[in-house]
N, C-alpha and C positions, 0 to 999 in steps of 0.2 A: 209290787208291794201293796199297791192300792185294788189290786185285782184279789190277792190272796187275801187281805184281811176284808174286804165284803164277803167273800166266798166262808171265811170262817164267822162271822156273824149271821149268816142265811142260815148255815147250820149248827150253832149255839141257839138259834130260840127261833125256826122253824113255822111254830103257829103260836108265836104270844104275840098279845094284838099290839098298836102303834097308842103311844099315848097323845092326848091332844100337841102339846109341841112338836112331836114329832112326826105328826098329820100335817101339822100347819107349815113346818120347816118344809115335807115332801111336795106340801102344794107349790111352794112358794119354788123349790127348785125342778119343780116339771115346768112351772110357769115359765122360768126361765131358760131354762132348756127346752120349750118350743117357741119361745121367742130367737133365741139363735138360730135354729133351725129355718126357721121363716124369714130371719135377716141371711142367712150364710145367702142363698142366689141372689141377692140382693147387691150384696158386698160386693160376690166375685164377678157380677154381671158389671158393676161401676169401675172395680178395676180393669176388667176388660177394655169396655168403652174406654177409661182413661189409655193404656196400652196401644189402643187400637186410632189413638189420636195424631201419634207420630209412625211416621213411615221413611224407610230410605231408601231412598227413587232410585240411588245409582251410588256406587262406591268406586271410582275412579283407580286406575292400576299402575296408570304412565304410559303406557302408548296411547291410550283413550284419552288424556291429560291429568293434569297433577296439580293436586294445591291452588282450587280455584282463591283468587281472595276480594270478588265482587260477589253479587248475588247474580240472581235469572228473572229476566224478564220472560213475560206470557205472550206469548201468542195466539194466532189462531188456532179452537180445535184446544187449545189448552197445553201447548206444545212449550217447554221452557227453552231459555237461549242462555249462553251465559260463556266465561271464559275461564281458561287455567292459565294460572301466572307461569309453569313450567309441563315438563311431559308434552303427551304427543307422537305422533306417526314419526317425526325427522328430528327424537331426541329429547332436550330438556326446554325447548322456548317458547312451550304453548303452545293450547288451543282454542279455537270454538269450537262450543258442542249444544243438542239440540238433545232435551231428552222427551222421548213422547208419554202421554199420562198412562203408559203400561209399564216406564221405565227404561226403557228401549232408549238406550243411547250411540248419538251419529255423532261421529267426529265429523264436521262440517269444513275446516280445516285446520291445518299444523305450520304453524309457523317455524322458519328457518332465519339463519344468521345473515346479517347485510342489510342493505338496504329497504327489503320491504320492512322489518321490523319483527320485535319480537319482543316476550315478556310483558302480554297483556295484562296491566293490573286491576283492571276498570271492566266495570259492566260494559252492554250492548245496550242500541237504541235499534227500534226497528221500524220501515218507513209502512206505508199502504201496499205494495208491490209485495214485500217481504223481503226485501233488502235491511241486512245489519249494518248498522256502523258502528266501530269503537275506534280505540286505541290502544298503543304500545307502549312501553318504559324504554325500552332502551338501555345501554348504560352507558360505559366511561365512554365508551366508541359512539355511540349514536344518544340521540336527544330525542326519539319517539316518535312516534307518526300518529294522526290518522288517518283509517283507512276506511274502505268498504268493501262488501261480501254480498255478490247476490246471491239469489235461489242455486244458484249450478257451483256454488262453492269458490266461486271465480274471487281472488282479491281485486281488489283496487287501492293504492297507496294515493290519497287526496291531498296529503302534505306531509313532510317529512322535516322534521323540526331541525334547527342549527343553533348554536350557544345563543348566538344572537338573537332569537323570536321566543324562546324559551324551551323547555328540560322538563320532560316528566310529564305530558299532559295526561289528563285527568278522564273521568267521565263525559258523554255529551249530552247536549240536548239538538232538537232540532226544529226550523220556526216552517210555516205553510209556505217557504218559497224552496224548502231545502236545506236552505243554511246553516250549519252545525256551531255550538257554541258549546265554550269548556274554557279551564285555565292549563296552566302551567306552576308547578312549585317551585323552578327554582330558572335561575338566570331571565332570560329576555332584557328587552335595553335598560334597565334598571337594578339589575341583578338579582330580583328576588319575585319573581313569578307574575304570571299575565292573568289577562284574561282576552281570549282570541275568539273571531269568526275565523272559518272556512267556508267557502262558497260552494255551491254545488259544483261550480266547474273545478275545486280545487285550490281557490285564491287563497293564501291567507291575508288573514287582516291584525295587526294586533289593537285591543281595544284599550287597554289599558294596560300600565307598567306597573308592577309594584315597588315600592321606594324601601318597606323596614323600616317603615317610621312609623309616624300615626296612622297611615294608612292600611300596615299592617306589611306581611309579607307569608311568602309560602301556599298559595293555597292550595290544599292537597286532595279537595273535593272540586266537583262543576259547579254549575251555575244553575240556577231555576227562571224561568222567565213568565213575566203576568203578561195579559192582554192588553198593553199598553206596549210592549217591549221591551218592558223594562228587567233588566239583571240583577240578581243577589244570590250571594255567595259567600263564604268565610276564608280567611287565612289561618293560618295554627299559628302564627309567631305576631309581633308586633302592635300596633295601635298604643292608645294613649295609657294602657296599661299595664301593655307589654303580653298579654296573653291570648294574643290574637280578636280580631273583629269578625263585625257583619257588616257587609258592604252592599251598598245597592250604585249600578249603572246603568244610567239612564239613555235611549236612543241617539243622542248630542251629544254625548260623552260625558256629561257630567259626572264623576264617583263622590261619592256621600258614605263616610261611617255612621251606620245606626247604630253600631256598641259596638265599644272597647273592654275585652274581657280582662281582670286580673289577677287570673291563676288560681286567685281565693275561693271564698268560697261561691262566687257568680259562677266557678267556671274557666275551664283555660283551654285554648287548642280548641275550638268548635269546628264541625264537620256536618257537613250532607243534609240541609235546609231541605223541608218543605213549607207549603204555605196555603192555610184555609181562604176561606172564600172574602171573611173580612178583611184581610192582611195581614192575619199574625203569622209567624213564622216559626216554627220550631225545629230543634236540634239538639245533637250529643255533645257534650267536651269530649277528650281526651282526659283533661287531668283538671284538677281542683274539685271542689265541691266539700264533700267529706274528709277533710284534712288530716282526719286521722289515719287515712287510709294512704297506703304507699309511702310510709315514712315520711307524709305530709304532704305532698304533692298534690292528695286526692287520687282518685280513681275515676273522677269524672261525672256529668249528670246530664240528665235533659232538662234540655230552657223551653222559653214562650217568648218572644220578643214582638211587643204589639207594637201594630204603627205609630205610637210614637216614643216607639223606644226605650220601653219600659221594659227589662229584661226580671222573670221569674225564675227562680228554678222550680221546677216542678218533681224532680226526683235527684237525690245526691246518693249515688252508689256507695257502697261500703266495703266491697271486692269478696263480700262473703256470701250469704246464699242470693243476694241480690246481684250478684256479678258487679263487672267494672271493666276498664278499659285502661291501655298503658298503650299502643298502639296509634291504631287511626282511628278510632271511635266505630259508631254504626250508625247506618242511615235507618229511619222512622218511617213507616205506613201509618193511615190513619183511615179510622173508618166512621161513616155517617155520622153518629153517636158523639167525635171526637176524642175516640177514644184510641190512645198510642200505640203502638207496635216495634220491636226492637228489634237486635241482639246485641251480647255483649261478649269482650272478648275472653273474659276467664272469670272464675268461681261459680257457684250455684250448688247443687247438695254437690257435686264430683269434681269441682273445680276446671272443668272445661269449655265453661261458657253456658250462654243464656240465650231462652226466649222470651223477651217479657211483655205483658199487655198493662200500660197505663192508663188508667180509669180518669174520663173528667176531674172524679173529687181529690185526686192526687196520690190515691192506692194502687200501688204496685204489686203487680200479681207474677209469678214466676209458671209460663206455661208449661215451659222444660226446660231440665237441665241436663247438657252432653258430658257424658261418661268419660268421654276422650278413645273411645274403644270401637266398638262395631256401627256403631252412629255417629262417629266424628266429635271434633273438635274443634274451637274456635270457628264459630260461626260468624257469616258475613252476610250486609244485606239482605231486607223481607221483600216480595212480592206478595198481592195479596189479589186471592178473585172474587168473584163475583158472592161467591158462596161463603166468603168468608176462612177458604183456607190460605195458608202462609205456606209459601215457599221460598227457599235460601240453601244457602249453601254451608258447607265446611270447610275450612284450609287444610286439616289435619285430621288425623284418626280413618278409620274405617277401614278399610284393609293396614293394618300395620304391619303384610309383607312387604309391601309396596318398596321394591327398590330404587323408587326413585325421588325418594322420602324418607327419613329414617325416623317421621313420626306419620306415619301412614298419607297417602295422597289427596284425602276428603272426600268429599259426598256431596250428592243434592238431596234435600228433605223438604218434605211436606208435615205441615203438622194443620189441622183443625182446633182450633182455639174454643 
């Protein structure tokens, strides 16, 4: 219509000349119709760039593994490591997998039923040699292990857990003699989760008990350790609040609550500590913060806990385009700057979870948000290089044939921030 009535004005008045408004009007929209013109490569070059920011490294099928729900660590050469809590070569009990920076992925190996262990739910640590170590869950039948993985794919079962030392170990770390250090969430001699050495020969050691009281109980994340030897870690349940601590253990065994969360708005269920150069410490809830969120519970936030104990929140999720967490929270990277790195387990524009970067001044910025579809969903765990890109994983989405998931098996993704 807008075509036909210019075409009958060109030929209604032909050569009658343009009066001044109508000179100044055509200036005014050629001006701006080469100003579009001159913005359009502009635009479509930025959304590019933005597009061209995420990437999926690998979409997981089930024999290759299924439903990672840690992240990947880096290695040499820029190789990631990382685990699936089910799938694999011998079924549904996991894997390890290596993916190379072309995307090229090696099942390094698959776990089976019994005693070696299976149902990896925790990342990988990896030594100088290029030896992995993690852990396994377990269930009603077994209490978890862990184990190790050299270069030639070879297991090693280093300890193999019983009600009695504790249920469910967690993530590790590892000190200059070897020594692997992590907790347990549930039983060991006090019935509510540890926190353990194993030695390089295999020893275990338990370090401490948790009680469910003040001290806290559950802890469903590891441990972090300073150059002192010193340990800190959280519980999701208990302390003087009831919504779980921050605990530090000391080489003599001393345990020390530096905060007791309660559930409000401080915060409830904290997860997966790191720690700057001064000593502060930061981390995720689980639940509280934004109370309007989850029918009150909160959605969860990231804290600051300086040495001495003064607890911030720094961000209170809303479970809307800022995401939120109902789960096991997400662990934090941080770069020079101090500036924070997430994800989250659901909402953002598609309600599939989050990447987000938090800024010093306390502005939260949403990198990306998962679809739930060919990019996955509910993401887990950042790693981060040299160059400043982010690597992690997905539980869900990304092949949604995936029969061995009926909301698709995940992904590993890279994204540049």
């Amino acid at each position: 219509m807008v075509g036909a009535r210019r075409g009958a004005t060109i030929m209604t008045n032909p050569l009658q000349p343009l009066d001044s408004f109508s000179r100044t009007s055509l200036r005014a929209i050629c001006a701006f119709l080469l100003l579009v013109v001159a913005f359009l490569p502009v635009a479509v070059s930025a959304q590019s760039k933005r597009a061209s920011r995420f990437a999926t490294l690998h979409t997981f099928t089930g024999p290759d593994g299924a439903n990672p729900m840690a992240g990947v660590i880096i290695g040499k050469g820029g190789n990631l490591y990382g685990t699936t809590y089910s799938g694999g070569a011998t079924g549904h009990w996991g894997a390890v997998f290596e993916v190379d920076s072309t995307g090229k992925e090696t099942v390094l190996h698959s776990f089976r039923p019994g005693i070696w262990g299976y149902y990896p739910g925790a990342g990988l640590i990896r030594d100088e040699s290029g030896n992995l170590y993690g852990t396994t869950d377990g269930d009603y039948s077994y209490a978890g292990t862990v184990f190790g993985l050299n270069s030639a794919g070879k297991q090693k079962v280093l300890h193999q857990f019983v009600w009695s030392d504790g249920d469910g170990p967690s993530g590790l770390i590892r000190d200059e003699a070897g020594n692997l250090y992590g907790t347990t969430s549930a039983y060991g001699p006090n019935g509510y989760g540890t926190v353990f050495e194993v030695s390089a020969s295999g020893e275990l050691a338990t370090l401490y008990s948790f009680t469910g009281g003040a001290d806290g109980g559950s802890p469903i994340a590891g441990v972090i350790r300073d150059a002192a030897g010193n340990l800190y870690g959280t519980t999701e349940y208990g302390g003087d609040g009831g919504g779980g601590t921050v605990f530090k253990l000391d080489p003599t065994g001393h345990f020390s609550v530096l905060y007791s969360f309660t559930g409000g708005t401080d915060g409830g269920g904290p997860v997966g500590l790191i720690r700057d150069q001064a000593g502060n410490l930061y981390a995720t809830t689980v639940f509280g913060g934004d109370l309007s969120c989850d029918s009150g519970y909160g959605c969860g936030t990231v804290f600051k806990l300086d040495s001495a104990g003064k607890e911030t929140v720094l961000h209170s999720f809303t479970g809307g385009a800022d995401g939120g967490y109902t789960r096991s929270g997400g662990s934090l990277v941080r770069d020079k700057s101090g500036n924070l790195y997430g994800t989250t387990e659901f909402g953002g524009a598609s309600g599939g979870g989050t990447v987000f970067k938090l800024y010093t001044s306390g502005k939260l910025a949403t990198l990306y948000s998962f679809t739930g579809g060919a990019d996955g969903q509910t993401p887990y765990g950042l790693s981060r290089d040299a160059a400043g890109n982010l690597y992690g994983t997905t539980e869900n989405g990304g092949d949604v044939s995936c029969k061995a998931s009926t909301h698709g098996c995940g992904t590993v993704f890279k994204l540049h921030p």
